[in-house]
N, C-alpha and C positions, 0 to 999 in steps of 0.2 A: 504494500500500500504506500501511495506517496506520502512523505511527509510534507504537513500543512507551514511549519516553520524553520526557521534557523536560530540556530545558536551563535551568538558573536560577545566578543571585550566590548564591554561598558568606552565612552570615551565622553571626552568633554563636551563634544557636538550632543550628545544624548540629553545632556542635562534640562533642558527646558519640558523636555516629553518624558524624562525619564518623573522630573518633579511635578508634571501634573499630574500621568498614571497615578502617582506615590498620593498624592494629595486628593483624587477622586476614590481612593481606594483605602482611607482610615476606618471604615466602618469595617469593612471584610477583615481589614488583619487586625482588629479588636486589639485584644493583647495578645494575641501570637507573637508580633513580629513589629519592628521598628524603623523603617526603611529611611531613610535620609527625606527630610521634606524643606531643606533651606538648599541655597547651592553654595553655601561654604560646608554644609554638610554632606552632600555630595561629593564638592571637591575632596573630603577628608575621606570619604568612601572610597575615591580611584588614589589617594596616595595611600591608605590602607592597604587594600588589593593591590598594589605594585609588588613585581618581585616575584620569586619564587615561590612561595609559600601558599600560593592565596592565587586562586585564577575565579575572575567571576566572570559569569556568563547572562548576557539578558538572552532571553527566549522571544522572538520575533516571528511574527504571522508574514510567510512568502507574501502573502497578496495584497501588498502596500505597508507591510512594515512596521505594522504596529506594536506596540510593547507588549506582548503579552503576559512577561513576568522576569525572573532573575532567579537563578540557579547558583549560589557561592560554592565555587570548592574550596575550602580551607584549612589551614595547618597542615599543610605538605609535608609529611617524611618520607624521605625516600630510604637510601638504602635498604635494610632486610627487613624494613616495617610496609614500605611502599603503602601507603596509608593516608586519610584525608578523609576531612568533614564535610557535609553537606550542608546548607540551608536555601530557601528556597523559600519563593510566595510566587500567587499571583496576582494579577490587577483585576482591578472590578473589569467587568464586561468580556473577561475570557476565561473567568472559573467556571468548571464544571462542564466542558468542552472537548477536553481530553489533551488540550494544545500542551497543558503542563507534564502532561506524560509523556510525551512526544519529546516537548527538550527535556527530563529530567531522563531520557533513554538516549538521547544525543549527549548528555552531560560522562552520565557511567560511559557510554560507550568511549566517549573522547579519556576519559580517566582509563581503561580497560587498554585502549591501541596508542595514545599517543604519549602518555603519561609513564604508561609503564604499571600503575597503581596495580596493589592488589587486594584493599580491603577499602570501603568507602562506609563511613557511618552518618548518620542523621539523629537526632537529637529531637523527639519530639515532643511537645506536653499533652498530657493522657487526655485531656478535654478535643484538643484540634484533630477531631473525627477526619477533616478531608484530608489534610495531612498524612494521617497514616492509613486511609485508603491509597491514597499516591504513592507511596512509599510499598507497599504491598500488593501495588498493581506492577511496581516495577522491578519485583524480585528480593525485595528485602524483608529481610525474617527479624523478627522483636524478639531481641538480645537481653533485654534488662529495665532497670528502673532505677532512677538516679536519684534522689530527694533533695532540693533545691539545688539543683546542677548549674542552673545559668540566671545572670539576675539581667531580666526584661521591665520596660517600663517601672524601673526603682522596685522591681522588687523580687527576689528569688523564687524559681521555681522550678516545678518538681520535671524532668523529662522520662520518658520513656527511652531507650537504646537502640535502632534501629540498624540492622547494615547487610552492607552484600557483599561476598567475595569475590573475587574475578573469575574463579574457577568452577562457580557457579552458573552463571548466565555468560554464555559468549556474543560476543556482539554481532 
């Protein structure tokens, strides 16, 4: 089946589309998630992701290009761990589409052949039901349960463990 989108690097040109997606879409990521809504926080978000360590990915619809969400891979180890975190949203008007399965299987795939990676984890909280449908639409098995693991909007909370092997699902 073709795919409806592309995966590409966040860059400065993005910034105006990337902050209104963020800003039409406060309701959908509740307290999920916290995406950059000013564009010096933005800018702090591509010198973040600069580097090694950290490859983000927005998730773009072929058919004129619209934002339809952001894919982080984060905390790169390579060597004998070849390893890396996930996080991920998407914008209002393309949740519940499938478009987010699409690049979060263009995301592993690109970690799987160009990366080298061999274990990808996700971090979810037990409440954010679509999240861990996506997550287990795309081959990942629930690992564990973390008790205030990451502190989101001021304030810590609890995640679930999510991940996938490379030698699991080939691309």
């Amino acid at each position: 089946m073709p795919t409806r989108i592309d995966i590409r690097r966040p860059t400065a040109d993005d910034r105006g589309a990337f902050l209104a997606a963020a800003a039409g879409s406060r309701a959908l990521h509740g307290t999920w998630v916290s995406p950059p809504l000013t564009p010096a926080a933005y800018d702090t978000y591509l010198e973040r992701m600069a580097g090694d360590a950290h490859v983000p990915f927005l998730v773009c619809r072929r058919d004129g290009g619209a934002l339809v969400g952001v894919v982080n891979l984060t905390n790169i180890v390579r060597g004998a761990f070849r390893s890396g975190y996930l996080g991920w949203y998407a914008f209002a008007g393309h949740e519940r589409q499938g478009l987010m399965r699409e690049g979060l299987d263009a995301v592993v795939r690109h970690a799987w052949t160009r990366l080298k990676l061999h274990r990808l984890e996700a971090n979810i909280q037990p409440g954010n039901e679509a999240s861990k449908a996506l997550a287990r639409a795309c081959g990942f098995t629930l690992e564990g349960y973390s008790p205030r693991y990451l502190k989101i909007r001021g304030r810590w909370r609890d995640h679930e463990r999510w991940a996938i092997l490379a030698d699991t699902r080939r691309p």
